[in-house]
KOLMAR-20382 format. One line per field, with one value per residue (C-alpha): residue in one letter; x, y, z. Coordinates in steps of 0.2 Angstrom, whole numbers, plus 5000, padded with zeros to 4 digits. Each point is the difference from the previous one (the first is absolute). Example, Ala and Ser with C-alpha at 12.3 -4.5 7.8 and 13.67 -1.06 7.14 Angstrom:
# KOLMAR-20382
aa (A,S)
X (5062,5006)
Y (4978,5017)
Z (5039,4997)
This chain:
# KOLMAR-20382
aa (X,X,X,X,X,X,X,X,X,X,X,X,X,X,X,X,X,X,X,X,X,X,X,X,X,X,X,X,X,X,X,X,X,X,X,X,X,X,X,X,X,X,X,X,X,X,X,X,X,X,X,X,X,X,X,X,X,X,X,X,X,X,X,X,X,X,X,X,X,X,X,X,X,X,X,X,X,X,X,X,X,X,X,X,X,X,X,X,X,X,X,X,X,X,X,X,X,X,X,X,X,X,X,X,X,X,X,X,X,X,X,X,X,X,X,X,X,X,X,X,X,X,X,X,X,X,X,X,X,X,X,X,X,X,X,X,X,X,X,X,X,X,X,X,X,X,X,X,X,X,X,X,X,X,X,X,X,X,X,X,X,X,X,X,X,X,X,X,X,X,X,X,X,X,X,X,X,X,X,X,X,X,X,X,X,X,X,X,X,X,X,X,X,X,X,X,X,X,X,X,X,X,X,X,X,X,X,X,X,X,X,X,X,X,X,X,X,X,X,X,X,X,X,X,X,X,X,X,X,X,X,X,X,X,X,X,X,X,X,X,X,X,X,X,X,X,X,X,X,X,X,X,X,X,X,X,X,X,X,X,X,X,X,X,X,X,X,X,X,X,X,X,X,X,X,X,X,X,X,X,X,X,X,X,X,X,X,X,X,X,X,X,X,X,X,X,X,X,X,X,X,X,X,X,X,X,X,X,X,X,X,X,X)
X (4999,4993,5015,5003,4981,5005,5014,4992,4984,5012,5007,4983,4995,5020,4993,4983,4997,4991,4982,4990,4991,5016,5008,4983,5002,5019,4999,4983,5011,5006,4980,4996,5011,4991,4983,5002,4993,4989,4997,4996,4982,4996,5011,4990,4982,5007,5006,4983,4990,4998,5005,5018,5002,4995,5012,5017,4994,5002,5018,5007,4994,4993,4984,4984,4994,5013,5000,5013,5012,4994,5012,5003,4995,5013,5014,5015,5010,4986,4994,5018,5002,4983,4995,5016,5005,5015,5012,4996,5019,5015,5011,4997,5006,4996,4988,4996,4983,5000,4985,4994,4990,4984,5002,5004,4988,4985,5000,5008,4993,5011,5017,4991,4997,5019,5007,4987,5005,5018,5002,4989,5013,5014,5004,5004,4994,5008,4988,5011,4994,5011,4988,4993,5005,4999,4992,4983,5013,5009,4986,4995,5020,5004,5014,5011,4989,4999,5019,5000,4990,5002,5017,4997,4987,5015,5011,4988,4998,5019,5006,4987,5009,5017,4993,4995,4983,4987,4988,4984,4986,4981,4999,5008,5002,5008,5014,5004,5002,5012,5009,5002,4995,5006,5015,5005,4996,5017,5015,5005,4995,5006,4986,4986,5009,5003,4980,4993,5010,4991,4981,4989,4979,4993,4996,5016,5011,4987,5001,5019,5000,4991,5009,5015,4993,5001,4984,4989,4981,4983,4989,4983,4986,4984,4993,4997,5006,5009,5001,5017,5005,5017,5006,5010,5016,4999,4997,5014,5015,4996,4987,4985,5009,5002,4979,5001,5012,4993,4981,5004,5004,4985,4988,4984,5003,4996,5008,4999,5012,4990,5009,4995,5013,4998,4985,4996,5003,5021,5003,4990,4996,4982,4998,5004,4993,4984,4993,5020,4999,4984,5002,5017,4992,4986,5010,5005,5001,4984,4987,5013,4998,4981,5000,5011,4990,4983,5008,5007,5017,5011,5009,5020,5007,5017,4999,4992,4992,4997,4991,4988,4997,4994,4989,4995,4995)
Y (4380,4985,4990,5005,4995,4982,4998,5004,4990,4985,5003,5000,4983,4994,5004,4996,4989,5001,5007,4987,5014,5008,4982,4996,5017,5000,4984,5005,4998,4981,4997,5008,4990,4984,5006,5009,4987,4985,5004,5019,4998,4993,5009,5018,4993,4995,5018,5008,4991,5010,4988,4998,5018,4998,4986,5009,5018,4991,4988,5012,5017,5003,5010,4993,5013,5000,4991,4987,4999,4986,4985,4999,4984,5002,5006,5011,4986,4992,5013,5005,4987,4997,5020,5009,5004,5001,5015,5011,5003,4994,5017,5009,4985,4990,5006,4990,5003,4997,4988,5006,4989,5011,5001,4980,4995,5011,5013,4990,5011,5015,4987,4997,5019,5005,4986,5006,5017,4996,4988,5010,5015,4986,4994,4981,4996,4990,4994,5001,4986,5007,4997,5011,5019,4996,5016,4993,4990,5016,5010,4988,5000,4981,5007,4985,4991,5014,5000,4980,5001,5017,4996,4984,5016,5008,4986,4994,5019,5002,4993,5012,5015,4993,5000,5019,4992,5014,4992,5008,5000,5004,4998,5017,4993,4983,5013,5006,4986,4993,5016,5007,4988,4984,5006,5008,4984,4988,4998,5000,5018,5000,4987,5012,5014,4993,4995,5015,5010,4991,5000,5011,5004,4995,5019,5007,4989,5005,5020,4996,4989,5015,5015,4991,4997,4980,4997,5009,4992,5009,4997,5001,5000,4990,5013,5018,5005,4994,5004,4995,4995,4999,4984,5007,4989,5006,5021,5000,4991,5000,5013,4999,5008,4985,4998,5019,4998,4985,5005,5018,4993,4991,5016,5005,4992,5008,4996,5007,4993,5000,5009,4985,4995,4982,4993,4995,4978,5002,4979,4990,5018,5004,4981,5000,5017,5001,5019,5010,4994,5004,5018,5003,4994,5015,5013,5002,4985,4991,5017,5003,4983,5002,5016,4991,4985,5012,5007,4984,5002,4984,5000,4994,4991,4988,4996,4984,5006,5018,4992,4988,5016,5009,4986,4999,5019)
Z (4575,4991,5003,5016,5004,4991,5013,5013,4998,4995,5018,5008,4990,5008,5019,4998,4986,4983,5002,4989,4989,4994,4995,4990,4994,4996,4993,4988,4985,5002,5003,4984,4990,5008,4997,4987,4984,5004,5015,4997,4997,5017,5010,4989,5004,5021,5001,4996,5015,5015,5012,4989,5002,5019,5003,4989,5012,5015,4996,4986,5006,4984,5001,4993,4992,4985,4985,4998,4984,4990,4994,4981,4994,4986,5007,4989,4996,4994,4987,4996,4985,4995,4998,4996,4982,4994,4999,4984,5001,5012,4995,5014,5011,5014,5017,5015,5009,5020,5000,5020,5012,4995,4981,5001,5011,5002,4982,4987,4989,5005,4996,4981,4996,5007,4987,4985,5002,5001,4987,4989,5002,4993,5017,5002,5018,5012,5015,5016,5010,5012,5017,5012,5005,5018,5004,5008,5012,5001,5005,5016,5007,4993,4996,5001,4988,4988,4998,5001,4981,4993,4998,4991,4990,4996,4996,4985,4996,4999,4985,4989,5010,4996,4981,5001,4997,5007,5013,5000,5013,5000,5021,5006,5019,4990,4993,5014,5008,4988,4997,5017,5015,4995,4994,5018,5007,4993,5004,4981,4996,4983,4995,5006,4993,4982,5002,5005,4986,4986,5011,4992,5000,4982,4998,5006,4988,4983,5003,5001,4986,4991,5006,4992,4985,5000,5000,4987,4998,5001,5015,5000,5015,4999,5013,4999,5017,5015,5018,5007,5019,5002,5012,5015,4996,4983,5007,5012,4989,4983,4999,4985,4986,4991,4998,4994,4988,4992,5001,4994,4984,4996,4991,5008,5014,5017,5015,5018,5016,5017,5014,5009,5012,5005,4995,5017,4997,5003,4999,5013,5010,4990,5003,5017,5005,4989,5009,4998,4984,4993,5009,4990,4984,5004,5002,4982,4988,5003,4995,4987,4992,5001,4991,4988,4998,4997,4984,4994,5004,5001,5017,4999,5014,4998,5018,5004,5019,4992,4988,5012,5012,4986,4996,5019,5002)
């Protein structure tokens, strides 16, 4: 249904031409990589002022009542060499880490942690630098555009596949971009194909990794409890067993899954439709969080809109 959404929007945009809100919005992550450094600071302090909000409402369709992601001053591949340590070991072999548009560009943070915890398992990491998903173009029917770059995306990811090199994501809707929409978009299938084979969340990989005995370390949790909401990507392909498997063997550790649904954001939709997606965070997710919150619990969310309606309601 997605896809055939994609199409059909891309047919409208072919009739009637490209609304100016869904190219800002489909193009957000070639502004991010622009802003995203020196100019980050201005660009943060500009998006709290009312009359910013007021103006990006009325061009962009993005209501004014949200909070805006804020630019990272130091984007990932900035921090990559100056905070990463080196590999304990090298035995268990080579990994390569999807660097998405939002861990690059917005929560560098996230890219650093993924690289700790992976190298620190005896994982060498190899930064992709492979470009953009394409799924905010995907999502706005620029369609044409998203097959245009994402199959440069899977040209560069292509020689780690042909290497059986696992590539691992922390973006749910990034993975299944990569692993199923892109793919269904190029002539080529095999290169999609031999891709998407090797695509794998972070999570997912390390249960496997441990089921099969290969990897064999300790975990430990700096909290004492966690509330987990599952990202819908992640819920209706993968699933959330991986978290399970890994959190269930750090002791004492308590951990609950909200039957949540969608969190209520789904992309641009919480931006672009601030009351629907407030009423769906109600419904479950948002009184579980502050029930959650009240006893101290810290709340898991590996998807970066999830993670900023959560922070909205």
């Amino acid at each position: 249904m997605a896809k055939l959404k994609s199409d059909v929007l891309q047919m409208r945009h072919d009739k009637y031409g490209l609304p100016l809100r869904d190219r800002l919005l489909g193009d957000s992550p070639g502004a991010a990589k622009m802003i995203a450094g020196s100019m980050a600071p201005i660009v943060n302090a500009l998006q709290r002022l009312g009359i910013y909000k007021w103006l990006v409402q009325r061009v962009a369709g993005v209501d004014a009542r949200r909070t805006y992601p804020r630019y990272a001053r130091r984007p990932l591949r900035r921090l990559v060499n100056s905070t990463i340590t080196e590999p304990r070991t090298t035995a268990l072999g080579q990994v390569v880490l999807f660097d998405d548009t939002y861990m690059n560009f917005y929560e560098p943070g996230v890219g650093v942690k993924a690289i700790e915890l992976l190298t620190a398992c005896g994982y060498e990491v190899i930064v992709a630098k492979a470009g953009c998903c394409q799924r905010p173009r995907l999502s706005k029917g620029m369609v044409r555009a998203a097959k245009r770059d994402g199959k440069k995306t899977l040209e560069n990811l292509l020689p780690f596949a042909l290497r059986g090199l696992p590539i691992l994501f922390t973006e749910p809707s990034c993975l299944s971009a990569i692993a199923d929409d892109l793919p269904d978009l190029m002539e080529d299938a095999t290169i999609g194909e031999t891709v998407a084979k090797q695509a794998k969340m972070i999570d997912g990989f390390l249960a496997e990794q441990l089921a099969a005995g290969t990897l064999d370390v300790l975990f430990e949790a700096t909290v004492g409890e966690i509330l987990l909401h599952g990202h819908c990507h992640q819920k209706a392909s993968q699933g959330t067993a991986g978290m399970h498997e890994v959190f269930a063997r750090i002791p004492s550790l308590v951990v609950t899954e909200i039957d949540s649904g969608c969190c209520g954001m789904a992309g641009s939709f919480g931006y672009e439709h601030y009351d629907l997606s407030m009423k769906i965070g109600e419904q479950r997710l948002f009184p579980a969080v502050r029930e959650a919150t009240r006893r101290g619990a810290t709340i898991c969310a590996n998807g970066f809109s999830c993670r900023h309606q959560v922070a909205d309601g």
